[in-house]
N, C-alpha and C positions, 0 to 999 in steps of 0.2 A: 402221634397222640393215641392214647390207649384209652380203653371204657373208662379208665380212675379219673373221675373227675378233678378239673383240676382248679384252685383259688385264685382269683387274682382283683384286686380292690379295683377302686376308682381311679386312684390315680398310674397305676397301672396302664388299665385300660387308656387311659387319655394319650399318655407316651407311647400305649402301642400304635396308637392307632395314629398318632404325629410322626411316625416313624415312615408311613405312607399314607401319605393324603390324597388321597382319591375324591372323588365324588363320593362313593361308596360310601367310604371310612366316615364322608362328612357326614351320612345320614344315618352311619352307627354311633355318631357322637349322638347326635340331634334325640335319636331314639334315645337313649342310654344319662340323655341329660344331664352331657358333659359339655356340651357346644359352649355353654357360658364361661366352662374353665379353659378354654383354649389358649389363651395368651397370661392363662397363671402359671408363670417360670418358676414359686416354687414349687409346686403341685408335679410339673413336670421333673421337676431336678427329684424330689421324694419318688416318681413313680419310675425312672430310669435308674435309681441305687436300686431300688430294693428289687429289681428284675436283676441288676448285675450279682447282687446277693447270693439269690437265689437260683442263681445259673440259666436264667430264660432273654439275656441278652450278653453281649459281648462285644470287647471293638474288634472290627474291621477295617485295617486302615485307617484314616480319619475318625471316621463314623460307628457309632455303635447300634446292632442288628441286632434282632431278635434270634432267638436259637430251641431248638425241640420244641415243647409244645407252645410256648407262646409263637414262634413262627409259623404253627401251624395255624392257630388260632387268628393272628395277625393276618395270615392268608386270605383266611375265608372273609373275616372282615370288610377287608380293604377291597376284598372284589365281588363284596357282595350284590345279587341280582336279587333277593327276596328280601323281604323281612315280614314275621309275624311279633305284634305283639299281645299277648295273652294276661287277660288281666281275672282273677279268680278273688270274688270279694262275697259277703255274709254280713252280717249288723258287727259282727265282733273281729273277723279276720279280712285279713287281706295279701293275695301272692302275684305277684308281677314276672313272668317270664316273657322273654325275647329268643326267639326262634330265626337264627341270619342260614343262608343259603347261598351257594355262588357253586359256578362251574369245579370248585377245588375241595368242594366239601362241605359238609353244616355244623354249626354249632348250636348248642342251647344252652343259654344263659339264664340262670336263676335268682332273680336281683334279690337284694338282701339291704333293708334299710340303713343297715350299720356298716355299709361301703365294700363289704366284700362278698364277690357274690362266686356262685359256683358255675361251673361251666365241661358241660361232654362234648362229646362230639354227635351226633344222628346222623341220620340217612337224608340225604339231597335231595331236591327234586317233589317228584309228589308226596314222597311218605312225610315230609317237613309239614305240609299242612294235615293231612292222616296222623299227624299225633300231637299237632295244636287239637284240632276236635275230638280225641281220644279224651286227652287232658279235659277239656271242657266237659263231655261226657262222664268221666268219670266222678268231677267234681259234683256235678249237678243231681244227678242220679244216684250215688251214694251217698252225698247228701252228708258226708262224715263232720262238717265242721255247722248244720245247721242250716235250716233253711227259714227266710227264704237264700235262696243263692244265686249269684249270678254271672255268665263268662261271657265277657267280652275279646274278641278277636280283630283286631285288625291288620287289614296283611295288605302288604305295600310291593309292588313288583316294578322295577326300571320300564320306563315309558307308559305306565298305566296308572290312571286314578286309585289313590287308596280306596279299599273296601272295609266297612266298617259292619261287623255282626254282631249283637248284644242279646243274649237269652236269658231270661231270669226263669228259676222253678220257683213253687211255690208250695204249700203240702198240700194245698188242697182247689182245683181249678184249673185252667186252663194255664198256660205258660206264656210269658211274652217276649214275642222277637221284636229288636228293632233293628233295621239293616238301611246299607244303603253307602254314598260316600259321606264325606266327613264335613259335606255344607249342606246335604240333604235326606230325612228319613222317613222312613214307614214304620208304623209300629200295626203289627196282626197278633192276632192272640191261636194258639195252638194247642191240642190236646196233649198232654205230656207225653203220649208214646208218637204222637207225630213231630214235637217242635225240634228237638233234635237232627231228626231229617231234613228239614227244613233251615234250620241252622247250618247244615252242611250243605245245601243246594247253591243257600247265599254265599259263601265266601268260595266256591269251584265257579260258578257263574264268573264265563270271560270278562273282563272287567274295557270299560270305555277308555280308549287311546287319551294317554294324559301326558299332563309334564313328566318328567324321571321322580321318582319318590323321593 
């Protein structure tokens, strides 16, 4: 899989990722809120043609596998150990990306209300959180779609409590963090050249031994 991003709808994703049912896979459906289409055969039967179409599956024997970039994609998926999701909203817009990581590579997905979303590949590991907070950063701080504005992060790692971090800017005033997991918060208020920092402090902070995400 190369920098070219690459499309793949909903019901795509749903067959890819029935393609290998992991744990994993089950928490990229859950995020990606596809879990409720799981046992919609035709949703599946539409997202296994149009991969064969399109050359990103094929048979094997029996069974039909994914091939180039959806198997790479399917990969990380299905063995994923992280997830961030990133939520960037204003009075008037709103953008949803999901940020997955696993031992085989990362992807970033770009969800897109109208079913098809776009998807690269990133960097594993730490720089996968180093550019969910860029993205928030950059949002808040340049401020391009109006303020107030606000980034929401939540990043989910196998055997640990999610972590949840909300920052709103404002044009004029202090900024407000609310952090914490996802049954209990704090909300402090920060100076706008400090809240950022501070928004980065909460989601690196080791997170308390939990169920698997």
């Amino acid at each position: 899989m190369t920098d070219t991003e690459l499309r793949m709808t909903d019901h795509e994703l749903l067959t890819l990722l029935s393609m290998t049912p992991t744990e994993s896979a089950a928490v990229t459906l859950g995020l990606l809120r596809l879990d409720q289409h799981g046992d919609n055969e035709l949703l599946h039967n539409a997202g296994l043609t149009t991969l064969m179409v399109r050359g990103m599956a094929e048979p094997q024997g029996e069974s039909i596998v994914p091939v180039e970039k959806a198997a790479v994609v399917g990969s990380v998926l299905s063995q994923a150990q992280e997830w961030l999701e990133i939520s960037l909203t204003t009075p008037t817009s709103s953008h949803v990306l999901f940020a997955v990581g696993s031992n085989v590579g990362a992807v970033l997905l770009s969800i897109s209300p109208h079913g098809v979303h776009d998807i690269q590949p990133i960097e594993s590991g730490p720089a996968m959180l180093e550019l969910g907070i860029h993205l928030g950063n950059e949002y808040l701080t340049g401020a391009a779609e109006g303020l107030p504005a606000t980034a929401v992060i939540r990043r989910l790692r196998v055997d640990a409590e999610p972590v949840v971090a909300q920052l709103t800017a404002v044009e004029a005033g202090d900024w407000v963090l609310r952090s914490g997991t996802e049954s209990e918060f704090t909300e402090h208020s920060h100076p706008a050249t400090e809240a950022m920092a501070q928004f980065k402090a909460t989601l690196e902070a080791e997170p308390a031994p939990g169920r698997r995400a």
